[in-house]
N, C-alpha and C positions, 0 to 999 in steps of 0.2 A: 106713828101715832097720829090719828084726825081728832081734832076735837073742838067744838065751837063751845064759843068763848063770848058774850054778851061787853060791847063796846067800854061799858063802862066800869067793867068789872076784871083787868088784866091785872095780872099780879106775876111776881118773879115764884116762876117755879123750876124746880132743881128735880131732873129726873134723871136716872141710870136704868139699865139693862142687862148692863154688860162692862164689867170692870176695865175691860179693856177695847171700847170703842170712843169716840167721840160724837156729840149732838149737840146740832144746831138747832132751836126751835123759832120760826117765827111766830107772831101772829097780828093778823091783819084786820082793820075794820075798815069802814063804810069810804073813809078818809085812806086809804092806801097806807096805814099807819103799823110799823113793826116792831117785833121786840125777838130781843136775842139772847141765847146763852149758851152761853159753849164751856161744857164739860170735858175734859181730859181723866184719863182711867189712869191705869196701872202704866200704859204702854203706850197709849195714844194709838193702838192699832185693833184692828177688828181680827184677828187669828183663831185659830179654835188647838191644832195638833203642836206640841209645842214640840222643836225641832234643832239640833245644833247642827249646822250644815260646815265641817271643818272645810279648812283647805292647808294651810303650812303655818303650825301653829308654834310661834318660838317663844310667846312672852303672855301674862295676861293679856294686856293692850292687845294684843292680835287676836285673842280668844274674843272678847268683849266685840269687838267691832267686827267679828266673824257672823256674826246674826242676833237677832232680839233676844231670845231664849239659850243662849250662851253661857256658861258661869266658868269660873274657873275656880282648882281648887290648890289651897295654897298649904296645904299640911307636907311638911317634911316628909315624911316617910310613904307620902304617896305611890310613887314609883318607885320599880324596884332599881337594881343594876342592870343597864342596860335597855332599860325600856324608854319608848320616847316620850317626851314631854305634852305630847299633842295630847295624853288621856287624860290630861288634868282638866281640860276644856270637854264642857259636855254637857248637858241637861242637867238642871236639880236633880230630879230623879235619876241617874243614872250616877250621877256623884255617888248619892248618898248610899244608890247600890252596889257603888265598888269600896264603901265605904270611909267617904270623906266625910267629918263632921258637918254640921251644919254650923257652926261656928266657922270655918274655916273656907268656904266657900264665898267665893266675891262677885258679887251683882249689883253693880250700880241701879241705884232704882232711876223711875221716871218721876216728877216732879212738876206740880203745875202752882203756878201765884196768879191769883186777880191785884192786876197793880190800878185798874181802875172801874167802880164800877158805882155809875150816878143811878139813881131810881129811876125807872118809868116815871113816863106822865101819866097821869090818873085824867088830864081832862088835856084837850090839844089847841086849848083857846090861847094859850104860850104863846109867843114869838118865835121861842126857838124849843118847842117841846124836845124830850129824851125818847126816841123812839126806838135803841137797839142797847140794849146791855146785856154782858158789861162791856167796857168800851178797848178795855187793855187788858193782854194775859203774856205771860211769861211761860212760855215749856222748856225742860230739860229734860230731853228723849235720848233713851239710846241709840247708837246708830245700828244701820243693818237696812234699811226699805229707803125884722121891719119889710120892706121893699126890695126889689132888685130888677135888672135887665141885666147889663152885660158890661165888661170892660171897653171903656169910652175910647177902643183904636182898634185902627183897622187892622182884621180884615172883620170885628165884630161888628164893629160900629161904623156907620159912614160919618168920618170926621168933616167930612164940608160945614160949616160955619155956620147955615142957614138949618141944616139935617142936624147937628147938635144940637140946635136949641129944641126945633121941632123935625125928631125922626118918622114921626107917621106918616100915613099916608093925606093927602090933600082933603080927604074927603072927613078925616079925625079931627074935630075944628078943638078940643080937647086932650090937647095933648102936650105932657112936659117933658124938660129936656133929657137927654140920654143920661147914667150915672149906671154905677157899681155896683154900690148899695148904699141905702138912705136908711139910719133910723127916724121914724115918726113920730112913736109913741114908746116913753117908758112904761111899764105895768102901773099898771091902775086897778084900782076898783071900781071906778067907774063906766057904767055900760054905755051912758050918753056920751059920755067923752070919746067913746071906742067907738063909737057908730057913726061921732061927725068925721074923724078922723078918717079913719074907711069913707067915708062919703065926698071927702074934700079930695082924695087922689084921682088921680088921672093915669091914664094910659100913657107908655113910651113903647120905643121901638128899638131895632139892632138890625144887623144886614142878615146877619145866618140865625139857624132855626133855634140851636142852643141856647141857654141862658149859663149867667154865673150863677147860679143855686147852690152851689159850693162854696165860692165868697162867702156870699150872704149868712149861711147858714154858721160857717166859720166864724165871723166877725160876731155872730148873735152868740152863740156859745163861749165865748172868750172876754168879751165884753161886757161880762157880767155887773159891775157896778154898774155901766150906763146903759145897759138895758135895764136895769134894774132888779133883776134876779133876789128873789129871798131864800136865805141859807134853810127856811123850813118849810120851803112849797115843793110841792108838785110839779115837775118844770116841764116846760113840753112847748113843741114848735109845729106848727101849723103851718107847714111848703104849700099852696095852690098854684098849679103852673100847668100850664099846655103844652110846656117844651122841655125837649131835652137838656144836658147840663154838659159843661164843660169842667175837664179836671186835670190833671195834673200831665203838665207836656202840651198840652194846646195853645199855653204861652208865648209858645217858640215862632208860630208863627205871626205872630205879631213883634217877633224879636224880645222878648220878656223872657228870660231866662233866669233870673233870681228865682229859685222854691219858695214856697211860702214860709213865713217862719212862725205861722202860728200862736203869732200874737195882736194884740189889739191895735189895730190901727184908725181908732175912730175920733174923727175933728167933727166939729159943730155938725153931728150927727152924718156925717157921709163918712165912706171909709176910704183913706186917705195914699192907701199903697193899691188903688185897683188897676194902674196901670205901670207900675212896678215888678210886682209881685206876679209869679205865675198862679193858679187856681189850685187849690189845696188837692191831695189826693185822695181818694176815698177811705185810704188806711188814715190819715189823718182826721177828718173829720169824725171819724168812727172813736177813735183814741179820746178827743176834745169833746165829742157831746158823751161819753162814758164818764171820763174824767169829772163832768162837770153836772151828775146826774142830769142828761137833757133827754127826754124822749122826742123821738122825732112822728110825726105824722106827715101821710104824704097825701095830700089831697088836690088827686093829680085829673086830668080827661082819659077817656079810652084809649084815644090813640098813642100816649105814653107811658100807661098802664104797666106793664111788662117790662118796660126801661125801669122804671121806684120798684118793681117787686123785686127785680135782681140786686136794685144797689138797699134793699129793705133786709135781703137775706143777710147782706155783709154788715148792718148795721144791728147790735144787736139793743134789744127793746124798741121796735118799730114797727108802725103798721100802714098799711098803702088803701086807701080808698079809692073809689071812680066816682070822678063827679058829673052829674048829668048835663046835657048840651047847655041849660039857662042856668047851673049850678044851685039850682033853688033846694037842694039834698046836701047843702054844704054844711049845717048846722047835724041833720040828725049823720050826716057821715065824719063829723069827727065824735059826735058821742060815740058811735060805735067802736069806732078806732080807742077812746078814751077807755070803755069797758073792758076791750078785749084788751090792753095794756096793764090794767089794774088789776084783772084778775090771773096775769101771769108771775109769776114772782122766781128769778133768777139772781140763784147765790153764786158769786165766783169771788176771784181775787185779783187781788194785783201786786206786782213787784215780788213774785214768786224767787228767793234766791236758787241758786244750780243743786244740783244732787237733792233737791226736795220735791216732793208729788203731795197732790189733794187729790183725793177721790170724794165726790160727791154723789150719796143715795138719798133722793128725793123721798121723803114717807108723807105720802098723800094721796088722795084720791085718783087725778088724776096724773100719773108722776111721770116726768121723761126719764130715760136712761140714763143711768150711773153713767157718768164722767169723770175728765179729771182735768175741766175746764171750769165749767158749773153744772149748777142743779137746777130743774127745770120743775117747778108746780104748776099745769094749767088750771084755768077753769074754778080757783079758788074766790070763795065766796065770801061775802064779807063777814067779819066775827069768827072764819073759821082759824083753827090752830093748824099750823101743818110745820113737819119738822126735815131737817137733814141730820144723816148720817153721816160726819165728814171722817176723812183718816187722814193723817196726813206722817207721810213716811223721812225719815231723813235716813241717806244713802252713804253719806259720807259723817267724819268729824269735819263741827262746825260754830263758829263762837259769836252770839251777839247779832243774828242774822232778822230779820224781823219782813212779814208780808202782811195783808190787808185781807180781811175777809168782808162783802158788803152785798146787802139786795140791790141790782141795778135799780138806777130811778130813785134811790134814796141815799140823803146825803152823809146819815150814820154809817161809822166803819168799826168793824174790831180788828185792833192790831196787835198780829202775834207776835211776841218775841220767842224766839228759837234758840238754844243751843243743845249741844250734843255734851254725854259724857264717856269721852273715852279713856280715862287715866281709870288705875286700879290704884285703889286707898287699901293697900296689904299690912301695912302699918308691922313695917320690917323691923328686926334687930337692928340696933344703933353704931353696933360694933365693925370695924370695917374687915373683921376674917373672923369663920364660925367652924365650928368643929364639925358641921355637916358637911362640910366643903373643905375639911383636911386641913383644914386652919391656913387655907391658899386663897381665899376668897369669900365675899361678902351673900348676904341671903338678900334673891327678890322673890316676891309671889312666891315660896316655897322653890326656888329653882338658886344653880348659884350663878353668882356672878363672877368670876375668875379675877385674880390680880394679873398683874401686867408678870409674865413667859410661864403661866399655868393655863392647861387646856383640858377640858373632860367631862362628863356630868356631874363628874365631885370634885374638879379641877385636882384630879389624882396624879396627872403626865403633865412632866417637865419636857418644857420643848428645848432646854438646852444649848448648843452649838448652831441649833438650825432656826431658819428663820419661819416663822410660823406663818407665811403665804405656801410658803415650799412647802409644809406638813402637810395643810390643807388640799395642796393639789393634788396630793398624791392619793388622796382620797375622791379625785372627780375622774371619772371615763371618758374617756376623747374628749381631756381637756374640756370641759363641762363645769357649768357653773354650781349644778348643785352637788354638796357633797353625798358621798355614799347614797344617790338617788333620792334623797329627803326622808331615806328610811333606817337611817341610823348617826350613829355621833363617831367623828373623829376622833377616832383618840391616839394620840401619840404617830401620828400617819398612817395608821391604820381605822378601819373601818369596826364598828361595833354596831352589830345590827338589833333592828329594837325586834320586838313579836307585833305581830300581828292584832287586831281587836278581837279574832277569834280565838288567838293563843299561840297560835304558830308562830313561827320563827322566819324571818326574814334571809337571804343567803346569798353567799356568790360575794367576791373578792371588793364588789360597789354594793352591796345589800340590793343587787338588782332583780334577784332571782325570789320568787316565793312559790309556796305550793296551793293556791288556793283561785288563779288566774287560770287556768286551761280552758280547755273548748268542753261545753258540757251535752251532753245524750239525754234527750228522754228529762232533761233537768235534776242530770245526776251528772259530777263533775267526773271527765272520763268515761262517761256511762257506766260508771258504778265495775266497770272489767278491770280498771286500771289504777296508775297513783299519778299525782300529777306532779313534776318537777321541771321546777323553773321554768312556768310558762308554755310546757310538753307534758302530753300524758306517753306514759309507759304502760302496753298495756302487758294484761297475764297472757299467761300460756292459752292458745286456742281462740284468741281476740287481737285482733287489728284496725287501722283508722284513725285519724285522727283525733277522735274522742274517742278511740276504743268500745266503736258501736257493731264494729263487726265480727262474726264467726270466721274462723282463717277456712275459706272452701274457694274450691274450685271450680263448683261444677257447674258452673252457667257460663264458666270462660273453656271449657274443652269442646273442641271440633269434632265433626265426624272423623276424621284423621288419629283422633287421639292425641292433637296437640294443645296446649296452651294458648288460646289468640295466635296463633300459628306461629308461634314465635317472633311475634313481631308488636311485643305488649306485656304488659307483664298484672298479675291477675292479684286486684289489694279488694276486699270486701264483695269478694263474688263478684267482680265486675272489673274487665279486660279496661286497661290505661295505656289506651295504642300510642303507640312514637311516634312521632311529627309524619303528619299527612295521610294518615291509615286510619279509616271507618271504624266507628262500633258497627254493631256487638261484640265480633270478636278478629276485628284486625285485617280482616281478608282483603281488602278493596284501597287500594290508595288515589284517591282523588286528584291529589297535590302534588305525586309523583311525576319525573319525567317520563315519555314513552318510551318502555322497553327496548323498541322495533329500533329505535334510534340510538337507543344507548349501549344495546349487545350485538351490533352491527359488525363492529369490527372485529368481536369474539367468532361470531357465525362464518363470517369470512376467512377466516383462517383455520378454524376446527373443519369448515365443509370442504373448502374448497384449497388449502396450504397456501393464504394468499392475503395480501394485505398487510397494514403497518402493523399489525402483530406477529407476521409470520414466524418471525427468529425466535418468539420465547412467549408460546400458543400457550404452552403446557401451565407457563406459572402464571399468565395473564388470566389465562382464563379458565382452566380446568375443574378448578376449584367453585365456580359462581354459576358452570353453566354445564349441564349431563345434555348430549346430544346425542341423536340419531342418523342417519341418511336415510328416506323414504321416497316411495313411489309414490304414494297418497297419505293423506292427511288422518292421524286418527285424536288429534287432540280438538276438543272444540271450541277453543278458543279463538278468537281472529287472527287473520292470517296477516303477516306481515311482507309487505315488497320493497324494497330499499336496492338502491343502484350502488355496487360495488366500486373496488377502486378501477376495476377493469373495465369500466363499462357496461357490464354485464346486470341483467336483473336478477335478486335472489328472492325467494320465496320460501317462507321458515313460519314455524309459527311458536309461539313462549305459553309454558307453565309454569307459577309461579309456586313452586315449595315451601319448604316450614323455614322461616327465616327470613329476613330483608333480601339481600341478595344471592341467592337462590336459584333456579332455572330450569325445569326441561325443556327440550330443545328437539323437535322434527327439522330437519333441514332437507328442500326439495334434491334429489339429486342433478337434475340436470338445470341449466343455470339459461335463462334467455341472451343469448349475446347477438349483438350486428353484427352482419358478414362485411368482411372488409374490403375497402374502397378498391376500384379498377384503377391498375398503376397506367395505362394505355390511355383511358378517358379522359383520364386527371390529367395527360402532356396535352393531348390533341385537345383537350378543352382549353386549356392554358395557351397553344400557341393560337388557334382561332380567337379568342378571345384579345389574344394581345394585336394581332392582325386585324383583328374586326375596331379595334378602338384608334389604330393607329388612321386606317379608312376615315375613320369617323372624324379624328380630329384634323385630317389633310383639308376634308369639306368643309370644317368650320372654320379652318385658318383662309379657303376660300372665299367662301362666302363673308366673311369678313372683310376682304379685301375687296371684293366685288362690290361690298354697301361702299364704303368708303371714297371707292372710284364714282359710282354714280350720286353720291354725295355734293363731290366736287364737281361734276361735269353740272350738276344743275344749280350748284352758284354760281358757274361761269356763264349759264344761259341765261340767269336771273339777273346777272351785270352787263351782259351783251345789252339786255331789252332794254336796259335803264340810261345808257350812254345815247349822246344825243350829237351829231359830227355839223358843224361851220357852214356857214352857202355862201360867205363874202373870199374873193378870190384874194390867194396869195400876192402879196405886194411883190416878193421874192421870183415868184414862178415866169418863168422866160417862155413862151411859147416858141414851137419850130416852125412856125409859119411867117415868110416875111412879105408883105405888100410893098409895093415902091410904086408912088404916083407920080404922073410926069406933070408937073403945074404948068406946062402953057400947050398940055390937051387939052381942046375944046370938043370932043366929042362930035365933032364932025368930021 
């Protein structure tokens, strides 16, 4: 439903459609200002076919929390003997047409309370005007569904001494010292005050290109008394920056490894853990400006444009602007951003407990896609009325559970409280044993409840001597946990089977077997030839198949031969069922088979020729598999086979294969290729040359051998001659044989 709505004329209106859905409505004026009311139906859910979806139904309680449209019926004489209890569970309509009173029939209803609901403002000049009601509801549903740069250490910041106070560059004569984050200015109304303030800063610096813009932005959302935040504005944050941002893990490398903890850490306006604490994560920031209705704006430069659109997607209620190179487009690019903000309106929640779903359908003009996170209205204008359709499902039993429903950006919330009702109010006989139950046990929901060694649907069978696990077991199949397959009652260790919902009878020693599961033809069970028993059709006379879809014939499985699949198949629905490795149509060709020529080798050898490792017992190896011939020439045409016997010999045969697997006719060549046998003369005289020729051979190599060896030696002994070097000074020892004798007083005259 759309509908505009004049600013000063909202009033609480109460509208239905549909007994059983849920609506949200807001509506908005000039001021981003809403109002809320959330109706609860019959059921809290949007369904149209009403439906009991069983599954294993032992008690109301299981009927009830088997799906929304569930009942049970609690009259005595519902079921009969031996029927299961399961048919007490079932749609209203279906009760009352197997005819259960309507008195007797148990349907917790759904229930809704407003435990809080203050008026609308009628005018929003308040402090804290009322801009979503009501504020609290109770359901009980069925179950079934400022400034910044960077952290002051390196590697961000250059901590030299002289570069902390003043990080710019030499030529910035304007410039203050490094920091975290500073607040400036708490919220004012004052424009002069906002413009000296903006006018008195200065420019800082860092080493790398990032900023902490996540600090900051953290510290600003969290801090809300000393930012000053008012619990009934409009909140919204204004990022201007030219660089990128650092976030959660870039700590590390400055060695800061605490995580942020996400709380306020602000002293005489600087924040106080910047170089403590690591940089928040983007899933956190996202969390804290939601939590804290903050919108974000990002009015950033081109060249980090595309960096704010991605961390914009993961933020929800945000918008990314580009601001021009002098930034003089700063003023109408956050109007824009402002518009586009105000006119989007997103319902979600929070603190959603487990087994619970919201689906949200936006009714608006222009509406985003049902969800079941939130609801999405774009482009909504001011005064108009635009509503959701919400459901919300509980899946399980559940007591006292409570979640949030809220338009992002605003700080009214409605909070549900939840519970489920799963007990059935059957409002029993008081007496603890009833004569419906044999006077052995007490009445619940129309069912009984046995005394302690009675067991049965009317606790009729004493279990006696025996111990009633044993009873029980003897009633599960391959030791199986359920009894009699869930389709009947133990009684007395035997099994009682219940009927069917069509009337049939359940069968078979476990209640395993019924006649209404078989394979169906044509969508007729057995194709209408047959009767179906336990899970198999049987069919008539003159029909076969597994749903008894076929004529019993034969005639698209007989060969030219007048065989069956040539006997190697066997013929179900007009169509040949060859045995392992044998082709349709009809059997003739085996693929997967071994080769004949190899495998009736040793039959051929001994039928052709009386020879080979069957000879002694031809007749029973092989007689029987294989009819053969003796021929001059070939008249079968099939390939011819050649295989070397055990003689040596080549044999040439060739196979027909007959009605049957193994089978055979058989040409066999008569004359058989064999080698003429070796020269007993060639074979000595070659043998004794041979052995004379090697023994030659090796005389000359023990030769030659010995001839290297000698000439080896002889020329180290020349190589030692040249190197030896013989004395020139004469023997002191050596006696010459020559003796002089001078006469000393010849004068030589």
């Amino acid at each position: 439903m759309v509908e505009s709505l004049h600013p000063d004329s909202v009033q609480h209106q109460l509208l239905t459609t549909d007994e059983n859905c849920i609506f949200l409505l807001l509506d908005m004026d000039p001021c981003l200002l809403f109002f809320l009311l959330l109706l609860i139906g019959r059921n809290g859910l949007c369904q149209q076919a009403e439906v009991c979806l069983k599954s294993v139904i032992n008690s109301c309680e299981d009927c009830i929390r088997s799906g929304p449209y569930c009942m049970w019926c609690k009259d005595l004489n519902f079921t009969k003997s031996g029927e299961q209890e399961t048919v007490r569970c079932d749609t209203k309509a279906k009760l009352i047409e197997r005819g259960c009173k309507t008195e007797d029939i148990i349907f917790p209803e759904d229930s809704k309370q407003i435990d809080k609901e203050d008026p609308l403002s009628e005018s929003f000049n308040q402090e804290k005007p009322v801009q979503l009601s009501p504020q609290k509801i109770s359901l009980k549903l069925r179950p079934g569904f400022g400034a910044f740069v960077d952290k002051t250490v390196l590697p961000y910041t250059n901590t030299n001494k002289e570069k902390l106070q003043k990080p710019c560059d030499e030529n910035d004569q304007q410039c203050q010292a490094a920091f975290g984050y500073r607040h400036v200015l708490n919220m004012t109304s004052s424009e002069t005050q906002f413009k000296e303030k903006v006018t008195e800063q200065f420019i800082s610096g860092n080493l790398d290109s990032p900023e902490g813009s996540l600090d900051a932005m953290m510290q600003a959302a969290v801090c809300g008394d000393k930012i000053g935040w008012r619990n009934s504005s409009t909140r919204l944050i204004v990022l201007t920056t030219d660089a990128g941002f650092h976030m959660a893990g870039d700590g590390k490398l400055a060695g800061i490894l605490e995580p942020s903890d996400e709380q306020c850490h602000m002293e005489n306006r600087r924040y106080t853990k910047s170089i403590d604490m690591d940089y928040p994560s983007v899933g956190q920031l996202a969390m804290q400006l939601e939590k804290n209705n903050i919108q974000p704006i990002f009015a950033v430069t081109e060249n980090v444009a595309n960096v704010y659109k991605e961390l914009s997607e993961m933020i929800p209620k945000s918008e990314v602007g580009v601001l021009s190179s002098d930034s003089k487009n700063v003023v109408e690019l956050i109007k824009t951003a402002y518009n586009s903000l105000s006119s989007k309106v997103t319902l979600t929640h929070d603190n959603l407990p487990d087994n619970v779903r919201v689906i949200y359908t936006p009714k608006c003009k222009d509406a985003g896609q049902p969800g079941n996170s939130e609801g999405v209205c774009n482009n909504v204008k001011p005064g108009e009325k635009i509503s959701f359709d919400v459901t919300v499902t509980a899946e399980s039993c559940m007591n006292d559970k409570s979640f949030t429903i809220r338009p992002l950006g605003i700080k009214d919330t409605l909070t549900v409280s939840l519970s489920t009702n799963c007990d059935c109010e059957c409002k029993d006989p008081e007496d603890s044993i009833h004569s419906h139950c044999k006077g052995k046990g007490r009445v619940k929901c129309g069912i009984c409840s046995c005394s302690e060694g009675y067991v049965g649907q009317f606790c009729e069978c004493s279990i006696g001597d025996k111990d009633k696990r044993s009873l029980r077991a003897s009633c599960q199949r391959n030791n199986g946990t359920m009894e009699c397959e869930g389709r009947g009652d133990c009684v007395c260790g035997r099994c009682q089977c219940h009927t069917t919902e069509s009337g049939s009878s359940y069968h078979g020693d476990y209640c395993e077997c019924d006649n209404e599961h078989c394979e169906k033809f044509q969508n007729k069970l057995c194709g209408g030839t047959g009767k179906c028993n336990c899970g198999r059709c049987e069919c008539n006379a003159g029909y076969e198949g597994s749903a008894c879809q076929c004529k019993v014939s034969e005639e698209a499985c007989r060969t030219l031969n007048d065989t069956v699949c040539f006997g190697r198949g066997t013929c179900k629905c007009n169509r040949c069922e060859c045995k392992e490795g044998y082709q349709r149509p009809q059997c003739q060709l085996c693929l997967g088979c071994p080769d004949p020529c190899q495998t009736k080798l040793n039959c051929i050898e001994c039928l052709g020729f009386d020879s080979g490792p069957f000879k002694k017992n031809c007749s029973v190896a092989c007689r029987k598999s294989i009819y053969h011939e003796m021929v001059d020439q070939f008249t079968i045409p099939d390939k011819q086979c050649l295989q070397k016997d055990t003689e040596g010999c080549w044999i040439k045969f060739k196979l027909d294969q007959l009605v049957r697997e193994d089978n055979y006719k058989a040409e066999i060549l008569k004359q058989r290729d064999c080698p003429e046998p070796p020269s007993v003369v060639a074979i000595i005289g070659g043998s004794i040359a041979s052995v004379a020729l090697i023994g030659i051979l090796l005389l000359m190599l023990i030769k030659l051998l010995l001839y290297m060896k000698d000439l080896k030696e002889f020329r180290k002994f020349e190589n030692e001659k040249k190197k030896s070097k013989w004395a020139e000074a004469d023997n002191p020892l050596f006696q010459n044989a020559t003796t002089t004798v001078t006469n000393p007083t010849f004068t030589g005259e």
